[in-house]
C-alpha positions in Angstrom: 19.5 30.7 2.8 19.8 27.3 3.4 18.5 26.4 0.2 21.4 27.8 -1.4 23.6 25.2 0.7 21.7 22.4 0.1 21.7 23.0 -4.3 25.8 23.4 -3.6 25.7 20.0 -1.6 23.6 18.3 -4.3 25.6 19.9 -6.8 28.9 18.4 -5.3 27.2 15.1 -5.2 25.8 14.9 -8.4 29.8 15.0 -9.4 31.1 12.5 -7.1 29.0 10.1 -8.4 30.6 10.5 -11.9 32.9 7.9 -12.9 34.7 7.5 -16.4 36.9 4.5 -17.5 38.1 2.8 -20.5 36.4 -0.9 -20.7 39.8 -2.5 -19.0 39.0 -0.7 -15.9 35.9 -1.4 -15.9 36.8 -5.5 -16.2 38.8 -4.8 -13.2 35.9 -3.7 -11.1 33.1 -6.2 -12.1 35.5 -9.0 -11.7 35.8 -7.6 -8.2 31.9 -6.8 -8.1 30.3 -9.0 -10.4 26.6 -7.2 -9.1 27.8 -4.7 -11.0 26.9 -7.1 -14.7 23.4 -7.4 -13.0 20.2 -7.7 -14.9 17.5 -5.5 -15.0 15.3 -7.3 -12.9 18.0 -8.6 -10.8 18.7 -5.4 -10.2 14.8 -4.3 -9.1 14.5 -7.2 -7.3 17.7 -6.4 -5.2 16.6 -2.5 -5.0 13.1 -4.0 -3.3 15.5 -6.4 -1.0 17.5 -3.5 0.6 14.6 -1.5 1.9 13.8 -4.1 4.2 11.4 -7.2 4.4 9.7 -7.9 7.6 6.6 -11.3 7.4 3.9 -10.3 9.6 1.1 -13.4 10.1 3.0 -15.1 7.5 2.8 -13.0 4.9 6.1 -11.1 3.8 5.3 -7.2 4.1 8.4 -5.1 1.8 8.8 -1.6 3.2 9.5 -0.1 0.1 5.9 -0.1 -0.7 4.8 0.8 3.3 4.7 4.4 2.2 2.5 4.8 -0.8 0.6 1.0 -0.9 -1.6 0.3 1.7 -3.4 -3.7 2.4 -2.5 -5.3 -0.8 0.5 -7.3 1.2 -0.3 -10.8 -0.4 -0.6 -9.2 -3.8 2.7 -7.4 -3.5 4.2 -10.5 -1.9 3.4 -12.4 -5.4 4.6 -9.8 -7.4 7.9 -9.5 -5.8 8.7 -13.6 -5.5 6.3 -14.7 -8.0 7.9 -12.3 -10.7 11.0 -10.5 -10.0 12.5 -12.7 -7.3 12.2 -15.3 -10.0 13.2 -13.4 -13.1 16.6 -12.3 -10.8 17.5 -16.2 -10.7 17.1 -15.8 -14.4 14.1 -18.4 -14.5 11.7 -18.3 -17.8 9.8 -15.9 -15.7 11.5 -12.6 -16.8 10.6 -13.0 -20.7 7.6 -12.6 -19.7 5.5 -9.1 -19.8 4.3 -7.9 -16.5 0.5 -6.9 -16.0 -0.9 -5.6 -13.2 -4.6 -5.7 -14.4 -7.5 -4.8 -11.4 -10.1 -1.9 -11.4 -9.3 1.5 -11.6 -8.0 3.8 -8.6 -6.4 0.5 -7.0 -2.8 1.4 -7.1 -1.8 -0.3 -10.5 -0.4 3.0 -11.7 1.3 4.0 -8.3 3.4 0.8 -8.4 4.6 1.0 -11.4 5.8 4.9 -10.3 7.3 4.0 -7.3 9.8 0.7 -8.9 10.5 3.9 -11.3 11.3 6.5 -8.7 12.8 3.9 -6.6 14.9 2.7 -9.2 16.1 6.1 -10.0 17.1 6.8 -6.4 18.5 3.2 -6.1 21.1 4.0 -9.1 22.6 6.9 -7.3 23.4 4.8 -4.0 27.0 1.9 -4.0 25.0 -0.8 -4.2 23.0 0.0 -7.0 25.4 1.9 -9.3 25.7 0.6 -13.1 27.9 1.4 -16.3 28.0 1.9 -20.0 29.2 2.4 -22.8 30.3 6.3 -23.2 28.1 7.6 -25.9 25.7 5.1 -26.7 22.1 6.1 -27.3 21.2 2.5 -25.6 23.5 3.1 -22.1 24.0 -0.6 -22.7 26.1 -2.9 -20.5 29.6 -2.8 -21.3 30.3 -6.6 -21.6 28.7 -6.7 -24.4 32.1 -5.6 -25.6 33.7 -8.9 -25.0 32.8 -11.1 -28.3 30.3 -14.1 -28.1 33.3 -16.7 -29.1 34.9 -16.0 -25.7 32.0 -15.4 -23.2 31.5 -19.3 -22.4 35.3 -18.8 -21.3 34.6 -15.5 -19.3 32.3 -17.2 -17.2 33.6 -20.4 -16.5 36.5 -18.3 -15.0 34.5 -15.7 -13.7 31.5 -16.7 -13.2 29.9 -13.9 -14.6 27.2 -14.3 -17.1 27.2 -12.0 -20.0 23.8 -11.7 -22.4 23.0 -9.5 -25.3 25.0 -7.9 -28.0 26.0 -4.0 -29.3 23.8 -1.8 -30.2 24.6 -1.0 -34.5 26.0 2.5 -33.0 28.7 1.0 -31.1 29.4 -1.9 -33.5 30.2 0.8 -35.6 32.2 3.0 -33.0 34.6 -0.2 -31.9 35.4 -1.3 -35.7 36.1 2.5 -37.2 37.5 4.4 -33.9 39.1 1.5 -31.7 39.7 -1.0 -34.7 38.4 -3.5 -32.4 40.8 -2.8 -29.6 37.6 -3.3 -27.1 39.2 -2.4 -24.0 40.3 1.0 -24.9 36.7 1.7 -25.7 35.4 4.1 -22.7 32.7 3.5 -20.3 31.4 5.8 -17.5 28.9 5.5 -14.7 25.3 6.2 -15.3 22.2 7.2 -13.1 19.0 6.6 -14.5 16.4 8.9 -15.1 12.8 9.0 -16.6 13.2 13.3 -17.2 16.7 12.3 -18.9 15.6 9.4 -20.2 17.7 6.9 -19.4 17.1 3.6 -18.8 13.3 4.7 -18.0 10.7 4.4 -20.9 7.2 5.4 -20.9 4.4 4.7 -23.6 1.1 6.0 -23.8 -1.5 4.9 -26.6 -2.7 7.6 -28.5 -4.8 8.0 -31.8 -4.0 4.7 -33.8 -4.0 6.7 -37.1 -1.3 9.5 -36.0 0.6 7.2 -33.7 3.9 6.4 -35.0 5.8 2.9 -34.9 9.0 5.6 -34.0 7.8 6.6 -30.9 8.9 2.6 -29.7 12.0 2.0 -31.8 13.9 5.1 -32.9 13.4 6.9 -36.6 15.3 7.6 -39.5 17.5 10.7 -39.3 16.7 12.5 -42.2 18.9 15.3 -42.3 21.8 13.0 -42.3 20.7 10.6 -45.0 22.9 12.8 -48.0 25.6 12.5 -45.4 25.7 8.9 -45.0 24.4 7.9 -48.0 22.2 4.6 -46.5 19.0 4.3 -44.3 21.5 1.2 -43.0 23.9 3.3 -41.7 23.8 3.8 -37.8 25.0 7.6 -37.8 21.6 8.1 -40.0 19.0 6.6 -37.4 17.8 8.0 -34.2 18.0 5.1 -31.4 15.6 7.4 -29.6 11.9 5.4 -29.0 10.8 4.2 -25.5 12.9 1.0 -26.2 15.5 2.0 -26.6 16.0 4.2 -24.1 14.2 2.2 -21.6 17.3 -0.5 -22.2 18.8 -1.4 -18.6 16.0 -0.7 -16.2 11.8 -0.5 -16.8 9.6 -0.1 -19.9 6.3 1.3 -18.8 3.1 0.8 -21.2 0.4 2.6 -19.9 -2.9 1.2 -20.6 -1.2 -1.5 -22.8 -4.4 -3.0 -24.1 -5.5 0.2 -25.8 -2.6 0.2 -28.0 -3.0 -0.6 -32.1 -1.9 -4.2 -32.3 1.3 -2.8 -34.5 2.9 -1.6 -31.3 2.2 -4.4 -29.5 4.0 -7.3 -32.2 7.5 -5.6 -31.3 6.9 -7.0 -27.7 6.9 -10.6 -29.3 11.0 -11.3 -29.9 11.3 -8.3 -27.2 10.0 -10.5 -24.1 11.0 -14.2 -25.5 14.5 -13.3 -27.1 15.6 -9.8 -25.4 15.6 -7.7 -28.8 13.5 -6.1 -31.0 13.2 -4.8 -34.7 14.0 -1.4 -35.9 14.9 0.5 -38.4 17.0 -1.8 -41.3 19.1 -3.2 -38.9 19.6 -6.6 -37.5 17.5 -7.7 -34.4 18.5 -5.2 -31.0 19.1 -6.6 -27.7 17.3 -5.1 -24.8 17.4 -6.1 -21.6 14.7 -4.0 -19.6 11.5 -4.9 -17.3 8.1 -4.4 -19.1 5.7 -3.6 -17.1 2.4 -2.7 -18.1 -1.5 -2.0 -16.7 -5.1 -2.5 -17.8 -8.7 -2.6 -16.3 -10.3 -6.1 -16.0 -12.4 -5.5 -18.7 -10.1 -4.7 -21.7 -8.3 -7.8 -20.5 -11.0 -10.4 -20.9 -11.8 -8.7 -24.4 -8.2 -9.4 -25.0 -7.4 -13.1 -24.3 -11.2 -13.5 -26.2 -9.6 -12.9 -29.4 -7.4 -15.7 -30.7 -5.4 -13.2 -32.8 -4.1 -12.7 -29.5 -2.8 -15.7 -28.4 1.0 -15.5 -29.0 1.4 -12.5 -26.9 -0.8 -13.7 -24.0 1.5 -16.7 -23.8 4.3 -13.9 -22.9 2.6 -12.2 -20.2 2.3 -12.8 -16.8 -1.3 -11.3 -15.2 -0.7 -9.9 -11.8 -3.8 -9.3 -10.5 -4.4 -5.7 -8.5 -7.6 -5.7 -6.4 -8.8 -2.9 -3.9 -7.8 -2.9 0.1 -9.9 -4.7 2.0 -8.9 -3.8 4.9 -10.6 -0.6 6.8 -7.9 0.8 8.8 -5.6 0.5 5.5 -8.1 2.6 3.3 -8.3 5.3 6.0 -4.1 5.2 5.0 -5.2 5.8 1.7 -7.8 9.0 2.6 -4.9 10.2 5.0 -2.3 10.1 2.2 -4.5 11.8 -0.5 -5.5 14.6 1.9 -2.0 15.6 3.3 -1.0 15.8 -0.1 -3.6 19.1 0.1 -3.5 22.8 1.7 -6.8 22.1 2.7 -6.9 23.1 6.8 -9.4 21.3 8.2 -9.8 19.5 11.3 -11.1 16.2 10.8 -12.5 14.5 13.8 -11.6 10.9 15.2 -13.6 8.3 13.0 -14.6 10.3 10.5 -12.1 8.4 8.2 -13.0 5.5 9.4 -16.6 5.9 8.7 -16.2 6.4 4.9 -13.6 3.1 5.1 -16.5 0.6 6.7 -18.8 2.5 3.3 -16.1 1.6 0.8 -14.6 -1.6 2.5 -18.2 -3.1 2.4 -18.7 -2.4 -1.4 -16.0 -4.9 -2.0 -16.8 -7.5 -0.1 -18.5 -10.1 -1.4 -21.0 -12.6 0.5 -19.6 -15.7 2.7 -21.8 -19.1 2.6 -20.7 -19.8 5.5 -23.3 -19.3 8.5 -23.3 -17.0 10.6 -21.1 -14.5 8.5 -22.2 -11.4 7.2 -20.6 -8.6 5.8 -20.1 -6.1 8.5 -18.6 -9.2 10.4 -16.4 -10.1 7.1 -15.4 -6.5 7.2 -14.3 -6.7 11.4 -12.3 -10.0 10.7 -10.3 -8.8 7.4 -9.2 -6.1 9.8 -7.8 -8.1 12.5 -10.5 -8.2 15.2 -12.1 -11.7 16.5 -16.1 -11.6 15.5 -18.1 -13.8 17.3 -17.6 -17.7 15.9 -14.7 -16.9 13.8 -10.8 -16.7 14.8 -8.3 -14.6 12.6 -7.1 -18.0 11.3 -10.6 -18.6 9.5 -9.5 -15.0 7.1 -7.3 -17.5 4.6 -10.3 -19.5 4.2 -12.7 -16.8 3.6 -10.4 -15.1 1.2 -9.8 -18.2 -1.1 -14.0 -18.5 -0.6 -14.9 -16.7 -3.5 -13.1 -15.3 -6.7 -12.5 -11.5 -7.4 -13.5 -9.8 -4.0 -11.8 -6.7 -4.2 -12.2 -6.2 -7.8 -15.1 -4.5 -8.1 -17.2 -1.7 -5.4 -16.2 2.3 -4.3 -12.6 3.0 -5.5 -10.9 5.3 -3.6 -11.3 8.3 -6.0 -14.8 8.4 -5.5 -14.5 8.8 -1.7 -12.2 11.2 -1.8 -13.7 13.2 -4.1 -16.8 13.4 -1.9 -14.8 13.9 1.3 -12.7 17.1 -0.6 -16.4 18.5 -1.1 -16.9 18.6 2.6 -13.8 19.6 2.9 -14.3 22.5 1.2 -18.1 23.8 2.1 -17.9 27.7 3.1 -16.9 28.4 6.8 -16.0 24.8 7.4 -13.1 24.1 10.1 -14.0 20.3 10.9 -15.9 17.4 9.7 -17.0 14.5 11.5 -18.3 10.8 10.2 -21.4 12.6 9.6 -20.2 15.2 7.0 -18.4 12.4 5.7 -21.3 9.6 5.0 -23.8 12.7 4.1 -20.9 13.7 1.0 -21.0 10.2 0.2 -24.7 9.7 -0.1 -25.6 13.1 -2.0 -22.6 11.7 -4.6 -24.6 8.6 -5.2 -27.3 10.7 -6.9 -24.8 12.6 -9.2 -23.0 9.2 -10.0 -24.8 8.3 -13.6 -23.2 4.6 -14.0 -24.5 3.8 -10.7 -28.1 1.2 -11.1 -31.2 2.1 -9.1 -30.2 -1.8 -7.7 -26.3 -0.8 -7.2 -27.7 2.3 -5.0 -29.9 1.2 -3.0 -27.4 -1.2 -2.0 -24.6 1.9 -1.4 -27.0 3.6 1.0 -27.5 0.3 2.8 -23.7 0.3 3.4 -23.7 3.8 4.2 -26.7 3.2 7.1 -24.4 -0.1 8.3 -21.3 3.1 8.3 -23.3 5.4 10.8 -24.5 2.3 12.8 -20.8 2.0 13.3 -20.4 5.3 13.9 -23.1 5.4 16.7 -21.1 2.8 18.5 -18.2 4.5 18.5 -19.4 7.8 19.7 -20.7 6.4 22.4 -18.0 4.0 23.4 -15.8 7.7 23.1 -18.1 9.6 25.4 -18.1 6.5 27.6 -14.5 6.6 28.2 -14.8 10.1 28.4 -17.1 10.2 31.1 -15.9 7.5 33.3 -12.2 9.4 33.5 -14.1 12.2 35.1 -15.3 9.1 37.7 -12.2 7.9 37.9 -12.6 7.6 41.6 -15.5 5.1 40.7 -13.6 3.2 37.8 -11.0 2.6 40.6 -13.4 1.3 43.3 -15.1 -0.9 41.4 -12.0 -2.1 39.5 -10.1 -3.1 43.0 -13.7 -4.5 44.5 -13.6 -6.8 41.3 -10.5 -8.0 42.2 -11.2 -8.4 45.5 -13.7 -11.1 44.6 -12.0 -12.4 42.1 -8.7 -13.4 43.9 -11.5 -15.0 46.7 -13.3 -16.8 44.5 -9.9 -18.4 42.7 -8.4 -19.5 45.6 -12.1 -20.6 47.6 -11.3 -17.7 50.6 -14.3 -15.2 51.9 -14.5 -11.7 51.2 -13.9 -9.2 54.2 -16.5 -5.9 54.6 -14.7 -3.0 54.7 -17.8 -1.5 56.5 -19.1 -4.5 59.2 -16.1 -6.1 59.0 -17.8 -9.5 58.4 -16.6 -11.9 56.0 -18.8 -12.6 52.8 -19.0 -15.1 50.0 -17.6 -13.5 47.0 -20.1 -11.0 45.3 -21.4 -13.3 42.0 -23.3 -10.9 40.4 -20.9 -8.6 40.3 -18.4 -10.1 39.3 -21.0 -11.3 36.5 -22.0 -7.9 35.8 -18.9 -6.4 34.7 -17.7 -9.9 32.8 -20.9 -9.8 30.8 -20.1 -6.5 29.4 -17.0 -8.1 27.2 -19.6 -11.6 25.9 -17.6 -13.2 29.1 -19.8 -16.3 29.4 -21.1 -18.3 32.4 -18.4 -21.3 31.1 -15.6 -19.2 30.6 -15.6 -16.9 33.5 -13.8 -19.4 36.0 -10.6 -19.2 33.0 -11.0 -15.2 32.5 -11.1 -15.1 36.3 -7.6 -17.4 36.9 -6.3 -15.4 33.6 -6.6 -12.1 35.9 -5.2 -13.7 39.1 -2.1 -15.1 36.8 -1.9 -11.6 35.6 -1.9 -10.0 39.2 0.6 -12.4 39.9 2.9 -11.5 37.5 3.1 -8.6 37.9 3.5 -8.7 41.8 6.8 -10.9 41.0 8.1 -8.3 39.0 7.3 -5.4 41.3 5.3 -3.7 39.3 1.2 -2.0 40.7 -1.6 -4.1 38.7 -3.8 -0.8 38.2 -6.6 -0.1 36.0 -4.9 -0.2 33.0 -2.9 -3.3 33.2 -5.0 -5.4 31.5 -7.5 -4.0 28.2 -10.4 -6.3 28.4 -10.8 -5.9 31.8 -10.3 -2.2 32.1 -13.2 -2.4 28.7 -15.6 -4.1 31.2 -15.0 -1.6 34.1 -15.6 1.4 31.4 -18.8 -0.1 30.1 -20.6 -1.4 33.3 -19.9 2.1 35.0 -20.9 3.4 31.9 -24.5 1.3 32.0 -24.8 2.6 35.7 -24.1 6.4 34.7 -26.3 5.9 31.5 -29.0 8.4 33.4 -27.0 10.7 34.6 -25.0 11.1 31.2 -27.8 11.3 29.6 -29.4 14.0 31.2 -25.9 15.7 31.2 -25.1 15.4 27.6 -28.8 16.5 26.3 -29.8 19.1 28.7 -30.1 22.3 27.3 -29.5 24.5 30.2 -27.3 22.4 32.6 -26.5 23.1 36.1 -23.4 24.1 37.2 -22.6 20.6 38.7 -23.7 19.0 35.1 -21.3 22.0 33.5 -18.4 20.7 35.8 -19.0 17.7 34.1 -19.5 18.4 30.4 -16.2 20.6 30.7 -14.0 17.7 31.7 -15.0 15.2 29.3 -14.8 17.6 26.5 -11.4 18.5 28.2 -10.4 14.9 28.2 -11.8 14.3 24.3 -9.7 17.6 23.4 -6.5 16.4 24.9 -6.5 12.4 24.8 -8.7 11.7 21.8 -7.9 14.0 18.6 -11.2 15.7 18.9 -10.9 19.8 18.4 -14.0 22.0 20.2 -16.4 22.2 17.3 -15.9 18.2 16.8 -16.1 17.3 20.8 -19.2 19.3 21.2 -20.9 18.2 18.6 -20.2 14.5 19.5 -21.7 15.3 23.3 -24.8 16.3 21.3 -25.0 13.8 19.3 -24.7 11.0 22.0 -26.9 12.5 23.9 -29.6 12.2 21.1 -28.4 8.9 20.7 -29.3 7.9 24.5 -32.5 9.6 25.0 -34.2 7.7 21.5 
């Protein structure tokens, strides 16, 4: 079995990345490597870096959140520089606490998950490997070692900056086993883990009455209290709470608004000075991320109260607001669903459709004129709407405050598309299935107002409007690749016309011979079917010319395809022409064998160039043949 291999392999890894040293040696290799004396969010920051940053429309797009996070670019581009770009130069900016606040289902929790997992991964590779002290219950940094008399001196020579002090476990350790002979002291490599719990903490409110303080900073040792004699002692206290162990790399606090305040007062000294309070001992340093999560409502109840004023000057509010942009939440639906067994075929738009329902939700109305929400939608997702350029989105966005912080989350839709999912004897759903699942959920939805739902099922009629576009533009296409021969003729008469009308010649008649003026209303009829207008038509016209051109120069056949708008414009004005004969073809109910011919090919062609499966392609023939005979 090649299973057994691969746990030998991991096995034989796992031990090469294990290093052991005494303190000297490990001098040695971060005077060589002084990355290896990083902080902790120096060290995230760096981990995000080396998966790659690409900008895309000026906004910087991280590919270590490409796989999970979908259409919160900006928002991620202010977390990373904002926060942990900043906190790596060792700006003010890392003693603060992180927040992601936003509304549930929006990916607060997922981010956190993924700097944890990544971090863990990122600790196993060269570039992100770190050290500490063998047997302390911190893992802390080795340099704390060197005392604080001659740090100014290490890094004016170095040039390494050194921050923090020992943990009381290996204060005691270096004065009773070394005898202060620091460099002797030992020090091995460490990879961190949230299972193993190192250097990854994780805290979870609970029951304020049962909750204990310990849980954050370690507890008394009991059984060894006769031994040592003092709840001072080190050797008598467990260094063992979330702090602790989170030292070097991320402290998670889940729902960190829900906690009793108690919990929250040892985050005070812990993000302004780097340590904390436990136990009878002297302050702790710490150096680890916090990063913590909240819904926008617990977090305007909390900076309401005044009591809480001292710890919202120490956090830094990262807003986390849903995608608005459709083809990004049908990422989202597509993620969540391979994660499944379910298999079901799930036909071309489909996704989509429930995307337009939920995108819309969020979307709050423009002032400016002419812009509604379906058009809002269009432009957010990277098409040109009619009066408004994709450099107008900007100024939309910063329009009104909080879009994207309220409507559908995710959750809900998915919910609702896992019960068409799974409805007996179902092997494929279409946009239909979908926006049906989504409107019966509205009734069993008890926070939903009679106001709030009637607006839903509005954005669920604007959904299958959408939809009814799309099939037919589908079919369209469909059909005219079964007239190819036509597409083709009309496509090379076009141009015909065209390239007489640019350069002021006549038009030959490949029938009389005779020569002609070019053909006007044709060329006007298949340039009216992409909003061509009567002033722009002599620039589309020189555009295509230019193009044919171009590509003449180069040797290569200006076909059909060469150029999308105009290959659009052929599809839909052969697709007006055949409007009667697809429509008898597509709603007949006993075609002829001619009009079988027909059907066959373009559910061929939807089969093998479109996604659909039988069931799906059938049923959209059906459909748009209702569509075309209301």
């Amino acid at each position: 079995m090649k299973i057994l291999e691969r746990l030998e392999e991991y096995r034989q890894e796992t031990k090469r990345l294990y290093w052991e040293g005494t303190f000297a040696d490990y001098l040695a290799m971060v005077v060589k490597n002084p990355r290896l004396a990083r902080l902790a969010h120096a060290r995230i920051y760096d981990m995000i870096a080396a998966a790659g940053v690409e900008e895309v429309d000026g906004v910087k797009r991280y590919r270590f959140f490409s796989d999970e996070i979908f259409g919160l670019d900006r928002t991620l581009e202010k977390l990373v520089e904002e926060y942990f770009h900043s906190a790596a130069c060792r700006l003010d900016v890392r003693k603060r606490i992180l927040l992601l606040m936003g509304p549930v289902s929006g990916g607060k929790s997922t981010i956190v998950t993924m700097l944890k997992r990544g971090l863990e991964k990122y600790s196993q590779t060269e570039d992100g490997a770190l050290y500490a002290i063998k047997g302390c219950p911190m893992h802390e940094e080795p340099l704390h070692l060197i005392p604080r008399e001659l740090r100014p001196e290490f890094q004016k020579e170095y040039g390494i900056y050194v921050e923090g002090s020992l943990c009381p476990v290996c204060q005691l350790m270096v004065e009773e086993k070394y005898d202060g002979r620091v460099e002797e002291v030992p020090v091995e490599r460490i990879i961190l883990s949230e299972e193993k719990r190192v250097g990854i903490g994780t805290f979870s409110p609970s029951d304020p009455k049962s909750q204990d303080i310990a849980e954050l900073t370690g507890s008394i040792d009991f059984s060894t209290i006769a031994e040592y004699g003092s709840e001072s002692d080190p050797r008598a206290y467990r260094f063992d709470g979330e702090l602790n162990i989170a030292n070097r790399g991320i402290m998670e606090f889940q729902e960190m608004l829900k906690c009793d305040e108690k919990f929250l007062y040892n985050l005070l000294s812990l993000s302004q000075e780097g340590n904390f309070k436990a136990g009878r001992f002297a302050l702790i340093s710490a150096d680890e991320v916090i990063i913590a999560h909240t819904n926008e409502a617990e977090y305007r109840a909390f900076i309401s109260n005044p009591k809480n004023e001292a710890l919202q000057s120490r956090i830094m509010v990262i807003t986390i607001p849903y995608n608005l942009r459709v083809r990004d939440e049908v990422k989202i639906y597509q993620k969540l669903i391979r994660q499944s067994d379910i298999n079901v075929h799930i036909a071309p738009f489909a996704l989509q459709a429930a995307a337009i329902f939920s995108i819309l939700s969020r979307l709050k109305e423009s002032k400016k004129q002419g812009m509604d929400l379906l058009k809002k939608m269009k432009l957010y997702d990277g098409e040109d709407v009619e009066g408004f350029k994709q450099k107008d989105v900007v100024e939309l966005m910063n329009e009104v405050e909080g879009e994207g912080m309220s409507g559908v989350d995710p959750r809900y839709v998915i919910n609702r598309i896992s019960s068409a999912l799974i409805t007996s004897d179902t092997r494929c759903i279409n946009a239909l299935d979908i926006l049906r699942a989504l409107k019966e959920g509205l009734d069993q939805h008890p926070s939903i107002t009679k106001e709030e739902k009637e607006r839903l099922i509005n954005f669920i009629a604007l959904a299958r409007q959408e939809y009814d576009e799309y099939a037919k533009k589908e079919v369209q296409r469909a059909f005219v690749y079964s007239y190819e021969e036509s597409a083709r003729a009309l496509f090379n008469n076009y141009l015909d016309n065209v390239e007489a009308y640019v350069n002021k010649t006549k038009v030959r008649d490949p029938i009389t011979d005779e020569e002609l003026d070019p053909d006007e209303k044709l060329m006007r009829s298949i340039e009216e079917q992409i909003g061509v207008t009567e002033n722009a038509k002599k620039a589309f016209r020189e555009e295509i010319l230019i193009r044919l051109s171009s590509y003449a120069r180069k040797g290569k056949t200006f076909d059909y395809n060469s150029h999308e708008r105009l290959r659009e414009a052929i599809e839909k004005k052969l697709f007006a022409d055949m409007k009667d004969i697809i429509k008898i073809t597509t709603s007949t109910r006993t075609p002829d064998p001619e009009q079988l011919k027909r059907i066959n090919a373009v559910i061929d062609r939807l089969i093998s160039q479109h996604g659909y499966c039988p069931i799906c392609a059938n049923e959209l023939l059906k459909y748009t043949g209702s569509l075309l005979n209301r």
